[in-house]
N, CA and C atoms of all chains as a GROMACS GRO file, in nm:
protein
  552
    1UNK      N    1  -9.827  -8.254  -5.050
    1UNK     CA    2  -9.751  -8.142  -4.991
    1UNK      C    3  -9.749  -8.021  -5.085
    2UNK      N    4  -9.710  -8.053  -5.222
    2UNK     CA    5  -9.736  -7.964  -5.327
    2UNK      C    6  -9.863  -7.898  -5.322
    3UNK      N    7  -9.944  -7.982  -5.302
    3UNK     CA    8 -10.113  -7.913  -5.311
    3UNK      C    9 -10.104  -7.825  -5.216
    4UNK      N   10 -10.061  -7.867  -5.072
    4UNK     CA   11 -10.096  -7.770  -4.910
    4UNK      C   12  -9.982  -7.629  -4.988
    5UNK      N   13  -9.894  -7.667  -5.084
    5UNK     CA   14  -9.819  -7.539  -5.044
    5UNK      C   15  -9.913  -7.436  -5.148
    6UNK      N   16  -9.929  -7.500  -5.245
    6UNK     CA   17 -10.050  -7.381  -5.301
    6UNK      C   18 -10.142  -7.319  -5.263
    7UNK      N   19 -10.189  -7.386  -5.196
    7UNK     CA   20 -10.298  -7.364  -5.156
    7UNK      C   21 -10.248  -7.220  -5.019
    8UNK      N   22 -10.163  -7.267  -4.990
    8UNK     CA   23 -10.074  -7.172  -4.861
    8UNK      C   24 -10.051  -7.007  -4.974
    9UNK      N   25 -10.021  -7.059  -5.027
    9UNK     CA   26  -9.972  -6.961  -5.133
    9UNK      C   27 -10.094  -6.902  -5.199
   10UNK      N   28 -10.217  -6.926  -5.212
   10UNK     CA   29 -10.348  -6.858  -5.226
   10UNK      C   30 -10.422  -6.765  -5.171
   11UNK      N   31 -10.348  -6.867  -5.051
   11UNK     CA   32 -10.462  -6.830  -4.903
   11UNK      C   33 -10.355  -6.639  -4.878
   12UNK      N   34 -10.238  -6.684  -4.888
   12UNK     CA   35 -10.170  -6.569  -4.857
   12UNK      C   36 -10.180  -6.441  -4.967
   13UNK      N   37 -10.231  -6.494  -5.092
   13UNK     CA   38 -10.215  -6.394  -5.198
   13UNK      C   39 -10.400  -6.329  -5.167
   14UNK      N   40 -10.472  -6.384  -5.164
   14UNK     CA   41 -10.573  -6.329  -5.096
   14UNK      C   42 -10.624  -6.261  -4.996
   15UNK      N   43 -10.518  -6.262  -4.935
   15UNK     CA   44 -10.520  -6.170  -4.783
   15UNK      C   45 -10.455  -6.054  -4.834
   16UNK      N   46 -10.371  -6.036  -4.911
   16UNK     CA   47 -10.276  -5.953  -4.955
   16UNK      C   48 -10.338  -5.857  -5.020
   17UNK      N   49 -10.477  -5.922  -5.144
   17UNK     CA   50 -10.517  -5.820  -5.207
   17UNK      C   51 -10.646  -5.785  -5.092
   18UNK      N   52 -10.682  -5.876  -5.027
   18UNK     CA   53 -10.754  -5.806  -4.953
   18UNK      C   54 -10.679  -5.675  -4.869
   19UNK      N   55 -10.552  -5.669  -4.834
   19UNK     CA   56 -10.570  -5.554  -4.728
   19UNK      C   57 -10.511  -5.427  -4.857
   20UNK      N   58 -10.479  -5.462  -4.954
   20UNK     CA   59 -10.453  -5.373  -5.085
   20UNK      C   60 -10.595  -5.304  -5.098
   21UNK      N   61 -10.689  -5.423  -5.160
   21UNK     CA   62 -10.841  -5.294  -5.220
   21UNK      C   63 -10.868  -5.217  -5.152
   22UNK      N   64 -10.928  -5.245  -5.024
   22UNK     CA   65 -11.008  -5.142  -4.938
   22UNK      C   66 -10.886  -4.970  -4.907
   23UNK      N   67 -10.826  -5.016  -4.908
   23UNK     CA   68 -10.720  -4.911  -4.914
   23UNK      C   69 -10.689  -4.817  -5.059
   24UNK      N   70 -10.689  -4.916  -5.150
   24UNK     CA   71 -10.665  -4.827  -5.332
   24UNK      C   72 -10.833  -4.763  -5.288
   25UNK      N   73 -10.925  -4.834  -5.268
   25UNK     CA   74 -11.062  -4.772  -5.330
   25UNK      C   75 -11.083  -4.645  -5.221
   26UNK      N   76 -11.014  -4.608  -5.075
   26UNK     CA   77 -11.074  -4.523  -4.985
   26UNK      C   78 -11.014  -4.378  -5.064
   27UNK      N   79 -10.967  -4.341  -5.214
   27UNK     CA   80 -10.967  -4.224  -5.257
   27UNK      C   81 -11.019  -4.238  -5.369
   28UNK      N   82 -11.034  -4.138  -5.410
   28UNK     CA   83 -11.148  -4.093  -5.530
   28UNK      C   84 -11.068  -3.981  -5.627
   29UNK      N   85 -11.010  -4.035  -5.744
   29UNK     CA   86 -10.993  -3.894  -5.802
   29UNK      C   87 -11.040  -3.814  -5.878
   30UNK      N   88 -11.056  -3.674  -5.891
   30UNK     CA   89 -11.137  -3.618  -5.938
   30UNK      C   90 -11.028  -3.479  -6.054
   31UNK      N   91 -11.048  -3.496  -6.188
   31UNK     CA   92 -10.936  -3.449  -6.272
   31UNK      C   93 -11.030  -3.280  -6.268
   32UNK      N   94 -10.935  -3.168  -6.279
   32UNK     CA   95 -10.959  -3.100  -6.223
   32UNK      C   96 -10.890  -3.024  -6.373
   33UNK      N   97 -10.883  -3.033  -6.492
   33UNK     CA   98 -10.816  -2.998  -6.573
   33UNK      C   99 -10.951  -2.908  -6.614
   34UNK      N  100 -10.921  -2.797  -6.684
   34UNK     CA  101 -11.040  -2.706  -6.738
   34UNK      C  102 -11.163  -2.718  -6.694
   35UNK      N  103 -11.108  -2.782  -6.507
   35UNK     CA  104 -11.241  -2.712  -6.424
   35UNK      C  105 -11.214  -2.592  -6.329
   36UNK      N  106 -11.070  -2.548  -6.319
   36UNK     CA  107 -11.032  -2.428  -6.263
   36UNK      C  108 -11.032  -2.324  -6.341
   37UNK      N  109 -11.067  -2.222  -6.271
   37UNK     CA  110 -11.134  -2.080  -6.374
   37UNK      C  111 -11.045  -1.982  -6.288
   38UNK      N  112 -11.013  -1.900  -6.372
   38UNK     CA  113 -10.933  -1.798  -6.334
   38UNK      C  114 -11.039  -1.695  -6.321
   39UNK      N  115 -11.056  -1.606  -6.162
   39UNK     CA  116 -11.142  -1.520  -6.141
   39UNK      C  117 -11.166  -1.418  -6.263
   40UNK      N  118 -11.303  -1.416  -6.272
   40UNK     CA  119 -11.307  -1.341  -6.431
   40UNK      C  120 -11.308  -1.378  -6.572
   41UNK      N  121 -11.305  -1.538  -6.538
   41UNK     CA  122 -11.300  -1.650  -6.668
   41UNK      C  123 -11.440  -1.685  -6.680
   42UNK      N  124 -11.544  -1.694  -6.581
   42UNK     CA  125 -11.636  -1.735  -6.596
   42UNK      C  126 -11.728  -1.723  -6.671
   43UNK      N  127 -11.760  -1.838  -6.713
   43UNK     CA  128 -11.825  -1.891  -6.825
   43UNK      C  129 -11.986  -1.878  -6.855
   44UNK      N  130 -12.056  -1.938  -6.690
   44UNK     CA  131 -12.183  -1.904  -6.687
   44UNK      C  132 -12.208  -1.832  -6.528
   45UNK      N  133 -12.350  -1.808  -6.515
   45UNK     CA  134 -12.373  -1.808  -6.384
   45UNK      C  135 -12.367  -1.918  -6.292
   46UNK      N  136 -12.345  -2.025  -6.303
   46UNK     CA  137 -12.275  -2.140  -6.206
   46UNK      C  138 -12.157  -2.143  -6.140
   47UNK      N  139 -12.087  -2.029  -6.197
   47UNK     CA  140 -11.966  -2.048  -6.167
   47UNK      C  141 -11.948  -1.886  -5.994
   48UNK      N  142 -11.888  -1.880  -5.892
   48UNK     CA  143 -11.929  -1.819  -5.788
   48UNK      C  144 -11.805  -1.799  -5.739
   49UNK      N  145 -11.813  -1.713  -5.656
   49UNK     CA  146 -11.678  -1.635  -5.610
   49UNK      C  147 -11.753  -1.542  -5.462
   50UNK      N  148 -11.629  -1.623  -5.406
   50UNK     CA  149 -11.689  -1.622  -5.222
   50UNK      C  150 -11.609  -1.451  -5.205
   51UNK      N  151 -11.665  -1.398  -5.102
   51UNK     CA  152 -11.659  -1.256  -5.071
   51UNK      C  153 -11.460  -1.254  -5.100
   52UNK      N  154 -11.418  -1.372  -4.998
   52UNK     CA  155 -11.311  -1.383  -4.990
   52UNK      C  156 -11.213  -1.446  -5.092
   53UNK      N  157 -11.293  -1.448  -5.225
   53UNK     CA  158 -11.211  -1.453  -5.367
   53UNK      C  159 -11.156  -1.586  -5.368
   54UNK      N  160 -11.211  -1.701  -5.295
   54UNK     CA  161 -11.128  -1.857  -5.290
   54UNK      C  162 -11.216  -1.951  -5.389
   55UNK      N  163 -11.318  -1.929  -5.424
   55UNK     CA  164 -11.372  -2.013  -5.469
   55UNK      C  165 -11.372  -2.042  -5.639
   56UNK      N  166 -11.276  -2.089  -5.703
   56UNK     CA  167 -11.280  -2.123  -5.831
   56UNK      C  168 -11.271  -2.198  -5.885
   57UNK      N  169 -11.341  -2.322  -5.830
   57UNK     CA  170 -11.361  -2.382  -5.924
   57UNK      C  171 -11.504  -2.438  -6.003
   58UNK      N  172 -11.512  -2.488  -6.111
   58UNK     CA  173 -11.637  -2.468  -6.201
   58UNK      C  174 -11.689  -2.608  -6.171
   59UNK      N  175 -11.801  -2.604  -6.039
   59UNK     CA  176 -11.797  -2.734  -6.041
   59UNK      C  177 -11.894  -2.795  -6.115
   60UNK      N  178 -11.993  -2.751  -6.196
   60UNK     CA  179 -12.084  -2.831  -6.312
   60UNK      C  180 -11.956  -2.915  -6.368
   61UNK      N  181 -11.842  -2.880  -6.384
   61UNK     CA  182 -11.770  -2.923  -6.533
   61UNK      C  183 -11.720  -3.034  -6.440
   62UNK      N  184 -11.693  -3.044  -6.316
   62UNK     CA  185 -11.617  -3.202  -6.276
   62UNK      C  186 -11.757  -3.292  -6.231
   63UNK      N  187 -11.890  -3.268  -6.163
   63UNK     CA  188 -12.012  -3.367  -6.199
   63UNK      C  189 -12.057  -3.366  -6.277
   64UNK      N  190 -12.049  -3.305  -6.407
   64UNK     CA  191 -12.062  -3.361  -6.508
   64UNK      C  192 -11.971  -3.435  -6.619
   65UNK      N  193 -11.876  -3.460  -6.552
   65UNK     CA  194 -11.749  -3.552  -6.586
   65UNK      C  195 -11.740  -3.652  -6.552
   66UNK      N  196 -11.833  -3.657  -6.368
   66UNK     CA  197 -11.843  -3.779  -6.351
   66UNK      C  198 -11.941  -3.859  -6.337
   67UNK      N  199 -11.902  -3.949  -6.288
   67UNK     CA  200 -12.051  -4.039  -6.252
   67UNK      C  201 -12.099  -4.028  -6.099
   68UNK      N  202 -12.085  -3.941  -6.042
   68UNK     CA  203 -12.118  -3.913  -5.928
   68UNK      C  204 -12.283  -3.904  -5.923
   69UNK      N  205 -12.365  -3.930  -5.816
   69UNK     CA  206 -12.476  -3.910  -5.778
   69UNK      C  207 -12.527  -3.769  -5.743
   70UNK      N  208 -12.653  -3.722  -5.746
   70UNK     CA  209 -12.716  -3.619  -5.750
   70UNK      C  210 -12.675  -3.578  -5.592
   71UNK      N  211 -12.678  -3.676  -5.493
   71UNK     CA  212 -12.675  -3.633  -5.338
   71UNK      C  213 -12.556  -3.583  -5.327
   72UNK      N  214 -12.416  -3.658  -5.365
   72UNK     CA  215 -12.301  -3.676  -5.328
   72UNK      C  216 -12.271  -3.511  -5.412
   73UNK      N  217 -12.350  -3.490  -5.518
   73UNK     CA  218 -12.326  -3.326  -5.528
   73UNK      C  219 -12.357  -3.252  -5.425
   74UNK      N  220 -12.488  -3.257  -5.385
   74UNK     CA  221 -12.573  -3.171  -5.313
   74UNK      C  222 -12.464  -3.189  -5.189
   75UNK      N  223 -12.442  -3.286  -5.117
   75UNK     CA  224 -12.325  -3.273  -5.032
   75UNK      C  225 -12.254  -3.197  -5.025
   76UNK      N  226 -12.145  -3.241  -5.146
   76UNK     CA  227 -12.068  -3.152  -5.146
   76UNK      C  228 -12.044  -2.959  -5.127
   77UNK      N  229 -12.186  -2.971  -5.248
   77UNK     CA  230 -12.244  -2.812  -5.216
   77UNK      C  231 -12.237  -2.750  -5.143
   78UNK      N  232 -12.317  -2.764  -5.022
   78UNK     CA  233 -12.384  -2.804  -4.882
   78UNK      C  234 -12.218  -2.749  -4.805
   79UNK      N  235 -12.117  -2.836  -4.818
   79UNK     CA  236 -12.004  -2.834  -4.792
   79UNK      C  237 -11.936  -2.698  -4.778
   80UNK      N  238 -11.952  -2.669  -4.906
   80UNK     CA  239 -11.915  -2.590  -4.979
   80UNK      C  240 -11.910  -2.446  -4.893
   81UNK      N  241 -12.108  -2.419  -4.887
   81UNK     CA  242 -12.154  -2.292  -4.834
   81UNK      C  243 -12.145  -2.286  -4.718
   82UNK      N  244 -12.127  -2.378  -4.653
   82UNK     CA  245 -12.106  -2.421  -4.458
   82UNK      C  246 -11.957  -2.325  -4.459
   83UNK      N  247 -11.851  -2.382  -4.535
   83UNK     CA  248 -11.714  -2.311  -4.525
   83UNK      C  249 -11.732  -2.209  -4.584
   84UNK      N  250 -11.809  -2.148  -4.672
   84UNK     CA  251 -11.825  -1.988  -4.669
   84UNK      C  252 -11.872  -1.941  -4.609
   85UNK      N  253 -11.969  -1.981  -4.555
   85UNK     CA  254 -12.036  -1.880  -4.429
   85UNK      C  255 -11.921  -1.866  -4.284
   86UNK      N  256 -11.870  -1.992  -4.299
   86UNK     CA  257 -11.742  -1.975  -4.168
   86UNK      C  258 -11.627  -1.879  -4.172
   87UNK      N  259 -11.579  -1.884  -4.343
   87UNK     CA  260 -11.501  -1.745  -4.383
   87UNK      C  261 -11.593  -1.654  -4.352
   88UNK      N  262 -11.704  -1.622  -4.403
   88UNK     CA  263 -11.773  -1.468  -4.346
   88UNK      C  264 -11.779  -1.413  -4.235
   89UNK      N  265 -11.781  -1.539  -4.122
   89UNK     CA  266 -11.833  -1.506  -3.981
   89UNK      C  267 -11.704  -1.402  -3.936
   90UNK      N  268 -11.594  -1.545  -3.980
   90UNK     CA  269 -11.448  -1.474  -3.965
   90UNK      C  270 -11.428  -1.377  -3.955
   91UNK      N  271 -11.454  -1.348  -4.092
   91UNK     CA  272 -11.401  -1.220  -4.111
   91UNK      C  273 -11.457  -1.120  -4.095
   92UNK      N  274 -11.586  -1.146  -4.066
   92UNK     CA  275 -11.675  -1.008  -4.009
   92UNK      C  276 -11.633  -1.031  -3.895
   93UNK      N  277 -11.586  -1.132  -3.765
   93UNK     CA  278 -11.530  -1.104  -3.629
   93UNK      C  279 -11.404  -1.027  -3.639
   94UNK      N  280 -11.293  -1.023  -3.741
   94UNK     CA  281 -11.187  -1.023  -3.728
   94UNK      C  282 -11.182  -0.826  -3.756
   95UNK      N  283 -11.298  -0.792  -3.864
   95UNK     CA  284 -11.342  -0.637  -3.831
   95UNK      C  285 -11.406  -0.583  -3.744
   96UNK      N  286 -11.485  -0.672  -3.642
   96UNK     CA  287 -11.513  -0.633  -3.555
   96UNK      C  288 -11.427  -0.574  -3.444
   97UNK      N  289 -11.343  -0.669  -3.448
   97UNK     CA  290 -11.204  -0.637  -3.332
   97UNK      C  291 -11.109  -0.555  -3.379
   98UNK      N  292 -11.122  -0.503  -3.525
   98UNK     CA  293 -11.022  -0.415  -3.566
   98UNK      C  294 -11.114  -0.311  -3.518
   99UNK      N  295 -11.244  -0.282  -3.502
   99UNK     CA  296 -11.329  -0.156  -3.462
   99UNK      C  297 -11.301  -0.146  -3.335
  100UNK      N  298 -11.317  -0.270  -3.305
  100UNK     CA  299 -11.321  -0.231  -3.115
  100UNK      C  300 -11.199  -0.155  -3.076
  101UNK      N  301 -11.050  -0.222  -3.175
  101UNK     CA  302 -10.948  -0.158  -3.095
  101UNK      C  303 -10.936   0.001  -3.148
  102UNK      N  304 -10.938   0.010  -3.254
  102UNK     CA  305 -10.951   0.172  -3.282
  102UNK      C  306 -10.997   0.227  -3.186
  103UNK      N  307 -11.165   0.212  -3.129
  103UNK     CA  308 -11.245   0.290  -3.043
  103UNK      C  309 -11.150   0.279  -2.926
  104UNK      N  310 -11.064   0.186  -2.860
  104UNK     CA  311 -11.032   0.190  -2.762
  104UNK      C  312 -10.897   0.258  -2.766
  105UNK      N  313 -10.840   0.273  -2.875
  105UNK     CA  314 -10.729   0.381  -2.930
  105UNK      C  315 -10.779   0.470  -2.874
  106UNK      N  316 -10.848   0.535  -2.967
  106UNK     CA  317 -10.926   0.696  -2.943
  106UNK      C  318 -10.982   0.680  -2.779
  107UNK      N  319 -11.040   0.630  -2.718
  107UNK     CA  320 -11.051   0.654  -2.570
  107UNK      C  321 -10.871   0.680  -2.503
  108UNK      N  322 -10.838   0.590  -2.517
  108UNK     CA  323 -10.714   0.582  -2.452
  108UNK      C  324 -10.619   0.736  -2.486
  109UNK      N  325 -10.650   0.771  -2.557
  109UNK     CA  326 -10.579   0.899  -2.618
  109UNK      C  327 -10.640   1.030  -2.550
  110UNK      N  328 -10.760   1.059  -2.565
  110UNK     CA  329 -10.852   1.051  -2.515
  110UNK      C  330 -10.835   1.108  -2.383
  111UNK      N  331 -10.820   0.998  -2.281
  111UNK     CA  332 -10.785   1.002  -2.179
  111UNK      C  333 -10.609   1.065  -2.132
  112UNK      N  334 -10.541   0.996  -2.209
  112UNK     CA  335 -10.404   1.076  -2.190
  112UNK      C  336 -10.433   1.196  -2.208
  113UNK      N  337 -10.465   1.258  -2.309
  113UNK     CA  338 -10.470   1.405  -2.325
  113UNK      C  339 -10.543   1.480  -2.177
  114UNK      N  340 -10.619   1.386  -2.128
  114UNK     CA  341 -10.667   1.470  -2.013
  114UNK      C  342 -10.613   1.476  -1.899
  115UNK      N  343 -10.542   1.356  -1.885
  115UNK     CA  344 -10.496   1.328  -1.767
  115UNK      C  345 -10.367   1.429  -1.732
  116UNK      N  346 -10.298   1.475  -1.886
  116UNK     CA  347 -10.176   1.558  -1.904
  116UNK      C  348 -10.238   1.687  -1.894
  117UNK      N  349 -10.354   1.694  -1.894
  117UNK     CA  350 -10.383   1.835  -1.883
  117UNK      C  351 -10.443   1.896  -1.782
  118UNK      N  352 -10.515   1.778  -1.689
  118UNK     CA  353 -10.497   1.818  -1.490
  118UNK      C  354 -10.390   1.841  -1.434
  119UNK      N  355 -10.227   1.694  -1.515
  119UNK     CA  356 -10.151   1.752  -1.430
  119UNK      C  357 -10.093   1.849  -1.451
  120UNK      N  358 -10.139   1.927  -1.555
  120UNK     CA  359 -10.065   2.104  -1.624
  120UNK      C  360 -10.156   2.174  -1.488
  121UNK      N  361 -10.297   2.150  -1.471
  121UNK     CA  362 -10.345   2.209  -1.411
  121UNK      C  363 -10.305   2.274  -1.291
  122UNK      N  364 -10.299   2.130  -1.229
  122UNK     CA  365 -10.244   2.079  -1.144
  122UNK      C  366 -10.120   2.191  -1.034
  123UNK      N  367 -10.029   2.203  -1.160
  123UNK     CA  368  -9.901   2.274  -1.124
  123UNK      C  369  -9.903   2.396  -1.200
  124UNK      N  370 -10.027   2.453  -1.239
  124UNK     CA  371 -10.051   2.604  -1.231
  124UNK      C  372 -10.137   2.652  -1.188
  125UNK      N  373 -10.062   2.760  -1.199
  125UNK     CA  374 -10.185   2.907  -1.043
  125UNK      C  375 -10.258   2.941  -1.101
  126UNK      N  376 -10.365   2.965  -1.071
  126UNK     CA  377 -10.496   3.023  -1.133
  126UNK      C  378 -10.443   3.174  -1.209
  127UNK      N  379 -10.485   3.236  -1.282
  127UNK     CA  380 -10.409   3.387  -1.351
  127UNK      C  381 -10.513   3.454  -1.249
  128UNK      N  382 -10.595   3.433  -1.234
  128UNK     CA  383 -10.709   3.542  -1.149
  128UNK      C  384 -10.647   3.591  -1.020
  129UNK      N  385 -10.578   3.491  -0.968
  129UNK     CA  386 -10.578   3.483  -0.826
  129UNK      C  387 -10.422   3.612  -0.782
  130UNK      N  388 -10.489   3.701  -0.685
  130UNK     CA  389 -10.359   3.792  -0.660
  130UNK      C  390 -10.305   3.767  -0.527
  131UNK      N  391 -10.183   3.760  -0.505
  131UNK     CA  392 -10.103   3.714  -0.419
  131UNK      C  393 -10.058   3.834  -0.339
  132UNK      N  394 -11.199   4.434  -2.583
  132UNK     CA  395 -11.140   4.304  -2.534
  132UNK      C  396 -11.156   4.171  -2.560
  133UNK      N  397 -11.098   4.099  -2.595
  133UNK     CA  398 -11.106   3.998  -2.712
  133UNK      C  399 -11.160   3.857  -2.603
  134UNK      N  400 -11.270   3.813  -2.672
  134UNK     CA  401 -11.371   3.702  -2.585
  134UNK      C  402 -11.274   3.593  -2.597
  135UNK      N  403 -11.255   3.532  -2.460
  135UNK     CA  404 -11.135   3.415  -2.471
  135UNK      C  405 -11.231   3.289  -2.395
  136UNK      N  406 -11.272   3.183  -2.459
  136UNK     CA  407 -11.310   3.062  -2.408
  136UNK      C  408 -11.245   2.994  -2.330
  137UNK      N  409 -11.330   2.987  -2.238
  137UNK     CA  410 -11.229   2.881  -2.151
  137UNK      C  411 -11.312   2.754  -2.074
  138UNK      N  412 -11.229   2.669  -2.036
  138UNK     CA  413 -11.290   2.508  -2.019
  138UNK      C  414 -11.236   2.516  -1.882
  139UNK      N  415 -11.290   2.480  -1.763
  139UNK     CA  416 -11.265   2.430  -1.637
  139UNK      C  417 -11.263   2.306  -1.652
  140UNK      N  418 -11.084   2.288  -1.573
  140UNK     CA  419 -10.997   2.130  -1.590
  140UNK      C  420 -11.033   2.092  -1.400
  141UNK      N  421 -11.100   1.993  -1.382
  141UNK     CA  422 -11.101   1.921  -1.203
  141UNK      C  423 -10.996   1.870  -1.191
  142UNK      N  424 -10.886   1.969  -1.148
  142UNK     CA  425 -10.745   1.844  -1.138
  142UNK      C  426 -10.767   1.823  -0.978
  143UNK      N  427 -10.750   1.684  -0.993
  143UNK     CA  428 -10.785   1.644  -0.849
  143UNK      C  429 -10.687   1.509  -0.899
  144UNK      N  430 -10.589   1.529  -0.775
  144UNK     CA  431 -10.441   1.371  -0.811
  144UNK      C  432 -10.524   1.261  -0.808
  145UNK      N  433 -10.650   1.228  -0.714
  145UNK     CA  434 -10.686   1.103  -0.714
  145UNK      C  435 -10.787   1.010  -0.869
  146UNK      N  436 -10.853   1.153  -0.867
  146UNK     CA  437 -10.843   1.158  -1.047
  146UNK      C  438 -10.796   1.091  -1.144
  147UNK      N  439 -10.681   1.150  -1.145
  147UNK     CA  440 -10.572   1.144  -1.251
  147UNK      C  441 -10.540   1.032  -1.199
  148UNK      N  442 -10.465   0.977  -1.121
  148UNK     CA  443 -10.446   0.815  -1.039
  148UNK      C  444 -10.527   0.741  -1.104
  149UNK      N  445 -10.683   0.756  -1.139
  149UNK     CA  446 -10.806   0.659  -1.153
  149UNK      C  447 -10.790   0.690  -1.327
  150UNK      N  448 -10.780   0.774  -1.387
  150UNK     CA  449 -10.760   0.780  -1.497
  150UNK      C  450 -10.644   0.744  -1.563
  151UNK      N  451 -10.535   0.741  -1.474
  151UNK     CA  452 -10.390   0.665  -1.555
  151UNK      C  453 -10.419   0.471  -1.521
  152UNK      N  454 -10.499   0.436  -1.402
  152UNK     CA  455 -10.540   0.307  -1.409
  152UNK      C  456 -10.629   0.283  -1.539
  153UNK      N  457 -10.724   0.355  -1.528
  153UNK     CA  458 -10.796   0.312  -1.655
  153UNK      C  459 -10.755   0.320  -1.797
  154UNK      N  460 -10.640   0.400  -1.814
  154UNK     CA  461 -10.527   0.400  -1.945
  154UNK      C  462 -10.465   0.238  -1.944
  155UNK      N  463 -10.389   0.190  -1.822
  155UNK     CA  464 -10.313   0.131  -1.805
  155UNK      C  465 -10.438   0.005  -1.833
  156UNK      N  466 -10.524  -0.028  -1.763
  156UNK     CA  467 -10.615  -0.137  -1.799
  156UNK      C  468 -10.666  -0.158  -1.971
  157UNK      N  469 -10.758  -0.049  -2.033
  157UNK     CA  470 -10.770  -0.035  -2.152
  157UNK      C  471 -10.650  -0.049  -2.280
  158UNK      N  472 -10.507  -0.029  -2.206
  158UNK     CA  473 -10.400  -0.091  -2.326
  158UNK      C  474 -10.352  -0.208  -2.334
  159UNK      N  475 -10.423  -0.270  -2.154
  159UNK     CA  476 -10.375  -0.431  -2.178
  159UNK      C  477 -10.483  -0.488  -2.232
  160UNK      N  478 -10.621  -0.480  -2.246
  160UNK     CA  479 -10.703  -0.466  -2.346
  160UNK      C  480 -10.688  -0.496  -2.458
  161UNK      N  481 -10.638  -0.357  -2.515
  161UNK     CA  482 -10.613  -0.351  -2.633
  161UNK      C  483 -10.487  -0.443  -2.729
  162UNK      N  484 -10.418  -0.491  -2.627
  162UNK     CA  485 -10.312  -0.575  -2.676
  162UNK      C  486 -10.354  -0.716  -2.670
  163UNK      N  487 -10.427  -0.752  -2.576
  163UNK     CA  488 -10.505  -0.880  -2.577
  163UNK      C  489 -10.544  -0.899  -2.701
  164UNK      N  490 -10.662  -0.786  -2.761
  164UNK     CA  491 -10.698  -0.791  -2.807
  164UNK      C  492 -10.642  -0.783  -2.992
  165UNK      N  493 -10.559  -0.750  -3.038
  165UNK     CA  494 -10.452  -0.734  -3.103
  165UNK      C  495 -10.379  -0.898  -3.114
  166UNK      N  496 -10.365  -0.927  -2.998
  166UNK     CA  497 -10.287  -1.116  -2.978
  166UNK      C  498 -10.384  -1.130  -3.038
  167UNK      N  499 -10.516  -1.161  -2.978
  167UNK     CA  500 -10.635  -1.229  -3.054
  167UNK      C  501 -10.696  -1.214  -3.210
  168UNK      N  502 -10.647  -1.060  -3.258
  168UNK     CA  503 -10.657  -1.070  -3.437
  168UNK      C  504 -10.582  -1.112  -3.458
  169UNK      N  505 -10.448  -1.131  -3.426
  169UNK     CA  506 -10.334  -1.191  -3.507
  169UNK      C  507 -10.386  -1.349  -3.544
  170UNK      N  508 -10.449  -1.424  -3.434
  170UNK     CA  509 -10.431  -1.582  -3.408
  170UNK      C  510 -10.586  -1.570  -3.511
  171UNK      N  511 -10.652  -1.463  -3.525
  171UNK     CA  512 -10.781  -1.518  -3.590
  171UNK      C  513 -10.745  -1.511  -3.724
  172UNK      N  514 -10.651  -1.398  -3.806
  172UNK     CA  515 -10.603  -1.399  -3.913
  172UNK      C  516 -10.534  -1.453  -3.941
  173UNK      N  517 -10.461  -1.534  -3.879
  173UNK     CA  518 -10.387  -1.634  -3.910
  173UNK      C  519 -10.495  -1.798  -3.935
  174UNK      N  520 -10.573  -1.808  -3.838
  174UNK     CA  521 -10.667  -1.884  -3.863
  174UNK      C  522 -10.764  -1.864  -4.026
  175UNK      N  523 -10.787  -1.784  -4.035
  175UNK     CA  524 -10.824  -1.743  -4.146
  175UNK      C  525 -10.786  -1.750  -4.245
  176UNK      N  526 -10.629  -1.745  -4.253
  176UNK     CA  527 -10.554  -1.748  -4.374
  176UNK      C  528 -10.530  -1.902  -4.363
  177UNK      N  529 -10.544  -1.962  -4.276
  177UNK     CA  530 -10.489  -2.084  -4.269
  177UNK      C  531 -10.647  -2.175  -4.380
  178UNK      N  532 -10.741  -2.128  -4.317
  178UNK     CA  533 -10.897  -2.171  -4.403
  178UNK      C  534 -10.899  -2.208  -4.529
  179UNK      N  535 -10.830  -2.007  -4.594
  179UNK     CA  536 -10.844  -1.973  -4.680
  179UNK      C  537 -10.729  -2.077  -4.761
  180UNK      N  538 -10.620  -2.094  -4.779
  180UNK     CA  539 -10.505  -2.193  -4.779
  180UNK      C  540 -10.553  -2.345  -4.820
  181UNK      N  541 -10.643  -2.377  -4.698
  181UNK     CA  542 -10.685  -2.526  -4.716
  181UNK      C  543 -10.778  -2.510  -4.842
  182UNK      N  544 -10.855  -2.425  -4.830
  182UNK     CA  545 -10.980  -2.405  -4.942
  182UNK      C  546 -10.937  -2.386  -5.047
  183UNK      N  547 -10.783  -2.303  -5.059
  183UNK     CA  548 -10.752  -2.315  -5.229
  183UNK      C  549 -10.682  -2.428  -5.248
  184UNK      N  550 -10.600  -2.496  -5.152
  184UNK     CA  551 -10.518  -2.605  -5.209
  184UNK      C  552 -10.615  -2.694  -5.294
   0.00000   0.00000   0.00000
């Protein structure tokens, strides 16, 4: 009976770390200490700064800290320039629509001014005309 | 006698009717359009946010 309860008691401590590992191992940390650069700190040309001023950190200095693989960089990279080009698109749409509405300011104005100035027309007599 | 320029105005009411519609259309337009920078700059900032955290 002693034996079955150990054995109970194995069986359960094994399940336990089983649903523990797969869970500790699904993050990765990555120390980030004197790999953030203050815009204007930069060190070499590796280091890059997106139109929109977000990008600082030095990432030679954290793969080469770790033991990461050549792909799992290139990935990341890859990553990287996908979300800058999506900030760019952005924000070149987001001036686009600041143009459009200006132009449609100035029409609209545009148009008031004229419309106020038929109905001036409108409700005056010609000076030529003798009565 | 002093040369005075002048511009011939077509005031015609039905005109002006078609031109205060087309005011009135072009500012709901323009406010649409205005809703829609707000939600993209906000989207944007929201990007920008995730990307520095």
């Amino acid at each position: 009976m002693k034996k079955l309860s150990g054995f109970l008691k194995a069986v359960i401590t094994a399940g336990i770390i089983a649903q523990i590992i797969p869970a500790a191992l699904s993050a990765i940390e990555i120390p980030l200490d004197g790999a953030v650069v203050a815009p204007g700190q930069a060190k070499d040309n590796n280091v890059k700064y997106s139109a929109a001023g977000i990008a600082y950190v030095d990432i030679e200095m954290i793969f080469n800290e770790h033991p990461m693989t050549a792909r799992l960089k290139h990935e990341f990279e890859a990553t990287v320039e996908v979300k800058k080009k999506e900030l760019s698109d952005m924000e070149s749409q987001i001036n686009d629509m600041k143009n459009v509405i200006i132009s449609t300011s100035t029409q609209i104005d545009k148009l008031k001014i004229h419309v106020e100035l038929m109905k001036t027309a409108l409700n005056t007599k010609p000076l030529n005309r003798r009565e | 006698m002093p040369q005075v320029s002048t511009t011939t105005i077509k005031a015609d009411p039905a005109l002006i009717a078609d031109e205060e519609k087309q005011i009135t259309e072009l500012e709901a337009a323009r406010e649409k359009m205005k809703t829609d920078l707000v939600k993209k700059e906000g989207r944007i900032g929201v990007v920008k946010e995730k990307d520095q955290g």
